[in-house]
C-alpha positions in Angstrom: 118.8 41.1 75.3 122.1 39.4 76.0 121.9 36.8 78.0 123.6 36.7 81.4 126.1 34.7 82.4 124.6 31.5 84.3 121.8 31.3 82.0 123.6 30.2 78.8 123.5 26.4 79.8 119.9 26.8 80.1 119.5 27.2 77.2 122.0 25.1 75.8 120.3 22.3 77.3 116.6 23.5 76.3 115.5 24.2 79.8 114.5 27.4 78.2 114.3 29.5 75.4 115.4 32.9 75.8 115.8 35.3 78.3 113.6 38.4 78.2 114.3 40.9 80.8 115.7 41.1 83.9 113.2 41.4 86.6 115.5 42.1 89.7 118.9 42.1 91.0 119.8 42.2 94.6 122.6 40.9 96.7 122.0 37.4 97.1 120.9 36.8 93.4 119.5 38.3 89.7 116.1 37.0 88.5 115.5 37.3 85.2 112.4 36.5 83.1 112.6 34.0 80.7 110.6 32.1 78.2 110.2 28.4 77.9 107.7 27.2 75.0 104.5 29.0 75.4 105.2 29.9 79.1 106.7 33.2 80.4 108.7 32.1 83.8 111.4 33.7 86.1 114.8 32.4 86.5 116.9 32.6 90.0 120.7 33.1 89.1 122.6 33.0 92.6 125.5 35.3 92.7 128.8 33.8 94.1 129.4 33.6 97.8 132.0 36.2 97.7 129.4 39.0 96.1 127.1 38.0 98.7 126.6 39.6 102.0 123.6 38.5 103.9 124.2 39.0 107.7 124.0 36.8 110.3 124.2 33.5 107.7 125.4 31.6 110.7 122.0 32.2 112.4 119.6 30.8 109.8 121.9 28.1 108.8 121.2 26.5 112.9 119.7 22.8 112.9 119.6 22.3 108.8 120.2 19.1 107.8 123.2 18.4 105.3 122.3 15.4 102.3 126.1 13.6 103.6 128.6 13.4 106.6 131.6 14.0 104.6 129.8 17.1 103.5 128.7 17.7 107.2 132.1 17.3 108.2 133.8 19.6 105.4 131.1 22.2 106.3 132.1 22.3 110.3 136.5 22.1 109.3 135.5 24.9 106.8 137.7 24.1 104.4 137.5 25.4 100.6 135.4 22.1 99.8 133.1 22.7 103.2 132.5 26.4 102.1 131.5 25.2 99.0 128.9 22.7 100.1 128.0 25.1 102.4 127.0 27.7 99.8 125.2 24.8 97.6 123.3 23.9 100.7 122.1 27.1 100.9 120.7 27.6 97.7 119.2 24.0 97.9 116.9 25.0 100.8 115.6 27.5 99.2 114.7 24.8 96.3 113.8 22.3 98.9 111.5 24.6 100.8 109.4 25.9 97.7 108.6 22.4 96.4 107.6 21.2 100.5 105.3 24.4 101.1 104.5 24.2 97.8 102.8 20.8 98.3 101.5 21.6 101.7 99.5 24.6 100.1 101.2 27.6 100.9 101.2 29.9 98.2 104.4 30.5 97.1 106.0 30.5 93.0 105.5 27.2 91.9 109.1 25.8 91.1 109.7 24.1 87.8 113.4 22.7 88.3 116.9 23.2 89.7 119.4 23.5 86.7 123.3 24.7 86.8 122.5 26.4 89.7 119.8 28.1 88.7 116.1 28.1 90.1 113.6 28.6 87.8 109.8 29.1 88.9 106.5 30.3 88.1 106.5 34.4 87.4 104.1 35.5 89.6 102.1 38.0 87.9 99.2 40.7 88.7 95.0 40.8 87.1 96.9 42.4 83.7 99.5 39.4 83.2 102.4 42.2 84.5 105.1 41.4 87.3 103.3 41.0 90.1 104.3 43.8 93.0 105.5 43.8 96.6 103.1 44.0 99.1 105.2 47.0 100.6 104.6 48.7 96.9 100.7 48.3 97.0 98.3 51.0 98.3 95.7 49.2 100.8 92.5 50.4 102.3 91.8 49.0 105.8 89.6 45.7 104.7 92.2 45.2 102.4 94.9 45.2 105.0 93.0 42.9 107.5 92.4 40.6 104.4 95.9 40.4 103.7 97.3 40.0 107.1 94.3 37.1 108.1 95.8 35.3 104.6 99.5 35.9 105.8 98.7 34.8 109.4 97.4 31.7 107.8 100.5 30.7 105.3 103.1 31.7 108.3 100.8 28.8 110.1 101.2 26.3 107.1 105.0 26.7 106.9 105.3 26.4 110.7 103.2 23.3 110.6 105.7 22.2 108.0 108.6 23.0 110.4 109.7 25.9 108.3 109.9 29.6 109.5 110.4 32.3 106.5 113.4 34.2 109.0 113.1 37.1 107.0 109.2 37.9 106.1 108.3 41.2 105.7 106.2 43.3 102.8 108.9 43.3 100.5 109.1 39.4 100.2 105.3 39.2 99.8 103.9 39.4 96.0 100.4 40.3 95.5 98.6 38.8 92.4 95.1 38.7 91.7 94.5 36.3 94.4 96.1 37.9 96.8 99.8 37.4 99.0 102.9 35.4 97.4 105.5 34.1 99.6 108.9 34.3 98.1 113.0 34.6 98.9 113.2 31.3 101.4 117.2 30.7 101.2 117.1 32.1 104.3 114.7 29.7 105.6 114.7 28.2 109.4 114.0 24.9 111.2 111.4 25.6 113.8 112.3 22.6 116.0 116.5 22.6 115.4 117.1 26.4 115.6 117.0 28.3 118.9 116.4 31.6 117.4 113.3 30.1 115.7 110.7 31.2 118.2 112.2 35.1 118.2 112.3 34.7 114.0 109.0 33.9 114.1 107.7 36.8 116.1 109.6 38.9 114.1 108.2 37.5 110.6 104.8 37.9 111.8 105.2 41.3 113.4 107.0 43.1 110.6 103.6 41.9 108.7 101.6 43.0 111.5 103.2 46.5 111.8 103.1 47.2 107.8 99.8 46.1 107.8 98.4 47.9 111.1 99.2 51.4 109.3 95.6 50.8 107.6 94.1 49.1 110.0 95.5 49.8 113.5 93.7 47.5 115.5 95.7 44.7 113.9 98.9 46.3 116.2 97.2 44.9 119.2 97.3 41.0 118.1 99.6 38.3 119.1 99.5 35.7 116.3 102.6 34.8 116.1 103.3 34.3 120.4 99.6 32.2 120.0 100.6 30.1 117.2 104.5 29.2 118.7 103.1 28.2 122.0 100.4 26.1 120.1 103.4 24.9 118.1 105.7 24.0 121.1 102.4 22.2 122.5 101.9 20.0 119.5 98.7 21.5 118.8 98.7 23.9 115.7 97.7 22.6 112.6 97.4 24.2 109.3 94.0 25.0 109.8 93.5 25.8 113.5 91.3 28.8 114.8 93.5 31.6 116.0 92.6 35.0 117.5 95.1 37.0 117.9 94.8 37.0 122.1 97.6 35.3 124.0 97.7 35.3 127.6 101.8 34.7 129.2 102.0 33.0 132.2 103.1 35.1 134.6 106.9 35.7 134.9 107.6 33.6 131.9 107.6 35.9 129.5 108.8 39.9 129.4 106.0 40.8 127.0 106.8 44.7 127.2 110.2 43.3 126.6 109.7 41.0 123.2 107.7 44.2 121.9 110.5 46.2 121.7 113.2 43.6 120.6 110.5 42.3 117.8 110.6 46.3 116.9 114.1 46.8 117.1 114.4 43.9 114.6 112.1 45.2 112.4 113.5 48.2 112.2 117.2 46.5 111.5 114.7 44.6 108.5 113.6 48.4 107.6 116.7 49.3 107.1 118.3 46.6 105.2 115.6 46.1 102.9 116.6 50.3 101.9 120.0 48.8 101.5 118.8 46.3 99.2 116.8 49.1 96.9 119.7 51.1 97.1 121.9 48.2 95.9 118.9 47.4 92.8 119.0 51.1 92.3 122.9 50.9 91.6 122.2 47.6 89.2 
């Protein structure tokens, strides 16, 4: 095939050796499938700021750090240089974030290098050596399900042990290979102890999981993982491999429980809906 613009350097400079398909193309970027010696790999090319349109940006981008002041400053005058380092910081974190969970044992694509702005990673592939799917595209019985979600549960713990919340988890940025759930898409990614939303993104990471996954087994819908694992967070007690069970108790008045259901549903229908926006926009690539 022709190979896309942003990929050419790559290849100029040997980081790899053709480009083979394209896998998928959404708003925030185009990952393509590429070859580099003997190994088949995925590359992430990151479309420009102005074709990108992922809401609330402001939101996620709470309590990251920034590599200099003058870039710290430009970013907060948002001046054309700021915007700029803002929109390489952004794709950065993603990079950043894979290789730190990556190391911490989450499972998530391993990445292989950061080149011309260009992320390229380990293709994450199913039993038959094919593209590996979404979790929202695979057919589950009910052990299945309460396999998948106790593995999920489990990797949303790791990350938040490594101060990371996903801020955008649900079925359709979960892979399934033949060992079962992928994590990927973290530009998005959220401090847990510098953002103030980070508490509500969690809930809502571990609930859209919770809901997808409660269709096949329904008893899941009446766990709190994620409200039992942020208050064991807040404590200073979670680590990656504490013992949860999916009970939480509020103290009483603290907490609108009735009240966080419906906003963690609300969200994840707003997710529901975007994630349609984003097949409709692949659908038009």
């Amino acid at each position: 095939m022709k190979t896309p613009q942003g990929l050419q350097a790559l290849i100029d400079d040997g980081v790899i050796d053709a480009v083979v398909r394209p896998l998928k193309s959404g708003k925030e970027a185009a990952v393509y499938v590429v070859r580099s010696g003997d190994e088949v790999r995925c590359a992430k090319v990151y479309k420009d700021m102005a074709q990108r349109s992922f809401q609330q940006r402001v939101q996620y981008q709470e309590g990251r750090k920034v590599r200099g002041s003058r870039e710290a400053r430009a970013i907060g005058k948002a001046s054309k240089y700021g915007r700029k380092q803002q929109e390489t910081a952004w794709k950065n974190t993603e990079v950043d974030a894979l290789y730190q969970l990556r190391a911490a044992g989450v499972r998530v694509p391993e990445p292989f290098g950061y080149v011309h702005g260009v992320l390229v990673m380990e293709l994450v592939t199913d039993a038959d050596g094919f593209s590996a799917p979404r979790l929202g595209e695979v057919a589950l019985d009910a052990d299945q399900a309460r396999d998948y979600h106790r593995a999920l549960v489990r990797e949303v713990v790791r990350m938040l042990c490594c101060g990371l919340i996903h801020g955008d988890l649900s079925p359709y940025n979960v892979l399934v290979d033949a060992q079962g759930p992928v994590v990927i898409d973290f530009p998005q990614v959220v401090s847990a102890a510098g953002n103030n939303a980070a508490r509500t993104m969690l809930l809502r990471d571990v609930n859209n999981l919770t809901a997808y996954l409660g269709r096949a087994a329904p008893e899941l819908l009446d766990t709190w993982y994620g409200e039992e694992m942020w208050a064991l967070f807040e404590a200073g007690a979670l680590a990656p491999d504490t013992v949860l069970t999916g009970r939480f108790t509020p103290e009483a008045g603290t907490v609108d429980v009735d009240g966080v259901r419906d906003a963690i549903e609300d969200a994840r229908q707003e997710a529901l809906i975007r994630q349609q926006g984003r097949e409709a926009a692949d659908a038009d690539d």
